[in-house]
C-alpha positions as CSV (number, residue, x, y, z in Angstrom):
1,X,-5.0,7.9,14.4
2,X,-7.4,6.8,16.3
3,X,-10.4,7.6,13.4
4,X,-8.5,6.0,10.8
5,X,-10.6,2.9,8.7
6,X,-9.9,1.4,5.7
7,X,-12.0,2.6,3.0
8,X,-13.0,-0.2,0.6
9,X,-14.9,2.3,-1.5
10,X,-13.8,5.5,-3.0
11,X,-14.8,7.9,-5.1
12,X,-12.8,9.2,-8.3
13,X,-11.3,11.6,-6.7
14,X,-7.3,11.7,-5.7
15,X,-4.3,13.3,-4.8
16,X,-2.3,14.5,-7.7
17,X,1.7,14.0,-7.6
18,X,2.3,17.2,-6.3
19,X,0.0,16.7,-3.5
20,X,1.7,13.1,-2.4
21,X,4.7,14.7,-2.7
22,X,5.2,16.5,1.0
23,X,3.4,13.4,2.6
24,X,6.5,10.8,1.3
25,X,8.5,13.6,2.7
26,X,7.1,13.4,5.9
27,X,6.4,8.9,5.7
28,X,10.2,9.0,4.5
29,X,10.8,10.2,8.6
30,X,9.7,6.5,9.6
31,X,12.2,4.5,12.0
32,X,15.2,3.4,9.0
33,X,18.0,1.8,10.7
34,X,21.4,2.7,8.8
35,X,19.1,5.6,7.1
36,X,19.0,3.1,4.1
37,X,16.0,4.2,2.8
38,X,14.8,0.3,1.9
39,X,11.5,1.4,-0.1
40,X,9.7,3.0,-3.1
41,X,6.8,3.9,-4.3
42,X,4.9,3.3,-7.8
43,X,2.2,5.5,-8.6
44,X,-0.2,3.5,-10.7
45,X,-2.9,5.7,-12.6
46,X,-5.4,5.6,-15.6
47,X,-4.7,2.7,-17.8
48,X,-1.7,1.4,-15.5
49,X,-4.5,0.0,-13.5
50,X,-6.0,-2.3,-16.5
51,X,-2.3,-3.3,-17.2
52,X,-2.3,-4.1,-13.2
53,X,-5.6,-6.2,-13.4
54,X,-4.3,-8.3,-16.9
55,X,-1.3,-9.0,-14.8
56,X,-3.3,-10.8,-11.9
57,X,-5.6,-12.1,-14.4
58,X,-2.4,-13.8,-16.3
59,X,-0.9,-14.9,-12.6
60,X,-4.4,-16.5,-11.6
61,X,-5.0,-18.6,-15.3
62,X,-8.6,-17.2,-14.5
63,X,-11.2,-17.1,-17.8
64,X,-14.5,-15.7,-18.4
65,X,-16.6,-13.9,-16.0
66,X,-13.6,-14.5,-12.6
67,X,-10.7,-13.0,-15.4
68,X,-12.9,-10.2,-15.8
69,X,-13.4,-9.9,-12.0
70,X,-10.1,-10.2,-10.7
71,X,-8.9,-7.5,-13.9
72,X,-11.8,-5.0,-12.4
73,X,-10.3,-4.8,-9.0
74,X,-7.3,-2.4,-9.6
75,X,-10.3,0.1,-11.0
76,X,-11.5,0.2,-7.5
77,X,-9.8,3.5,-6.6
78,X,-8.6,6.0,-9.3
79,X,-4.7,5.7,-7.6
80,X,-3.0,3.1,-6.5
81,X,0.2,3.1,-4.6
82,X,2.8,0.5,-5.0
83,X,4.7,0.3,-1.7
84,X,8.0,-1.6,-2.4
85,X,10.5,-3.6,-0.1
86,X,14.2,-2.4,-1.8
87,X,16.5,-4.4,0.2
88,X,20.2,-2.5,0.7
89,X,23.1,-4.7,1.1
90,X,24.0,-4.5,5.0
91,X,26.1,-5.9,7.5
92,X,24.1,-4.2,10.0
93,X,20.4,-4.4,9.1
94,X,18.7,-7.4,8.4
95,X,16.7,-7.7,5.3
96,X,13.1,-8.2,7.5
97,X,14.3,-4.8,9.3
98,X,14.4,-3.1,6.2
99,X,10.8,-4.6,5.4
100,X,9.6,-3.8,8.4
101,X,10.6,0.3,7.3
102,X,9.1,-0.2,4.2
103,X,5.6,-1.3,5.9
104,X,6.4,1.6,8.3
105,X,6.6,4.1,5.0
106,X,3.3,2.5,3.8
107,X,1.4,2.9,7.3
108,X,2.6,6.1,8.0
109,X,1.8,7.6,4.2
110,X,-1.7,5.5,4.7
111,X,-2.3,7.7,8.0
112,X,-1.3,11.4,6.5
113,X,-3.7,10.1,3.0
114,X,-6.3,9.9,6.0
115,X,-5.3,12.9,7.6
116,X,-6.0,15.3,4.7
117,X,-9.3,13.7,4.0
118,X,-8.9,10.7,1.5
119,X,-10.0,7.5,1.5
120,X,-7.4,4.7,1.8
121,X,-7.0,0.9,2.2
122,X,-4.0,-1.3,1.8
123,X,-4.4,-4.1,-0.2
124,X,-1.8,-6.9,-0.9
125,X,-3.6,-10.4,-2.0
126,X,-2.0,-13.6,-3.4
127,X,-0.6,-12.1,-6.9
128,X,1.4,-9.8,-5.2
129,X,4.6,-11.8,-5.8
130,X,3.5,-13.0,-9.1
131,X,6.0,-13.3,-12.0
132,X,3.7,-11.1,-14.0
133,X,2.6,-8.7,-11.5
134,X,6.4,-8.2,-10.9
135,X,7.3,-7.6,-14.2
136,X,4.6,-4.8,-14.8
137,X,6.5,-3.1,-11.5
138,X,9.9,-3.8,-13.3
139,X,11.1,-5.0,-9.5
140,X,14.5,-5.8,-9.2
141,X,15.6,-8.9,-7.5
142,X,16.0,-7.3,-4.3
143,X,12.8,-5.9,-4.2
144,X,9.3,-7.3,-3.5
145,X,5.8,-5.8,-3.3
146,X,4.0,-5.1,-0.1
147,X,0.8,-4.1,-1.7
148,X,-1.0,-1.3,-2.7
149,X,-2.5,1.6,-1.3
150,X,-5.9,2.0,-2.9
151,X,-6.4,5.9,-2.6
152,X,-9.5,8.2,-3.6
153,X,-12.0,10.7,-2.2
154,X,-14.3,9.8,1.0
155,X,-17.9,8.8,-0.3
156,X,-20.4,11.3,0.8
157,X,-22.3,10.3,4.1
158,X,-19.4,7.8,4.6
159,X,-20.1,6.3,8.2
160,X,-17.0,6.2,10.6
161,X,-15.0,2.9,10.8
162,X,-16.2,0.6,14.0
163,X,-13.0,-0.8,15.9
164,X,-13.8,-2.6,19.5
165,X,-11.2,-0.5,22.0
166,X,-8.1,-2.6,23.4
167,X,-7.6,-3.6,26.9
168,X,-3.9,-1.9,26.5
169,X,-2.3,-4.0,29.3
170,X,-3.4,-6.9,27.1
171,X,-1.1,-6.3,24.4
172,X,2.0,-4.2,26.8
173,X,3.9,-6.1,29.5
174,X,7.4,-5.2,30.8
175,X,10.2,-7.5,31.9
176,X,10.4,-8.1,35.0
């Protein structure tokens, strides 16, 4: 954990399904009060990605040369995982604990993508709630987008990420 960076460049390399399968197996072991299981995951590949980048560029009301910009940035990593917020009816877990799984699914896959040697970085950005971008996920009513992991190979030569340590007892207290 502690080597893990966001990779904003990736080469075309990826995981194939059978290969993410076993690490959702292992994210789906993230803290999930009431064992609801408040997520899913859309595996966008190939030309899913253009449909992806029309769907900003129809959210934005972009033209010209910032349409064809904003449609380019889905082609960034060869596959891009959805992570989605599926809120369960419950009397006993609140809907922003069953986000807070969700993001917990998407940090931990994020960190076992790392693990085995790909290159990852989780994007979200303002069309993430979009009317069209939710359409192209065919989200239900309950469910909202978190982002995206952008996944690919490591770029040869690829220089560690650079995070300044924390002074821990900064960011722990206890009650007295």
């Amino acid at each position: 954990m502690q080597a893990r960076r966001s990779h904003s460049r990736v080469t075309t390399d990826a995981p194939t399904r059978a290969e993410l399968l076993p690490f959702v197996c292992a994210a789906a072991r993230v803290a999930d009060h009431g064992a609801l299981r408040p997520w899913r995951l859309i595996e966008l590949r190939g030309s899913s990605r253009e449909r992806l980048g029309a769907a900003f560029v129809e959210a934005s009301g972009l033209t010209g040369a910032d349409a064809v910009k904003l449609a380019g940035k889905p082609l960034r990593a060869p596959l891009l995982l959805a992570i989605v917020a599926r809120r369960v009816p419950s009397d006993k877990v609140a809907t922003w604990e069953q986000d807070a799984t969700a993001a917990g699914v998407a940090h931990l896959l994020s960190l076992l993508l790392t693990d085995a040697g790909w290159g990852v970085m989780w994007r979200t950005g303002s069309h993430t709630r979009s009317r069209p971008v939710r359409e192209l996920h065919d989200l239900a009513e309950t469910e909202d987008l978190l982002g995206w992991l952008y996944v690919g190979g490591v770029p040869e030569g690829c220089r560690p990420g650079v995070r300044l340590p924390i002074e821990p007892n900064d960011h722990l207290s206890a009650l007295p």
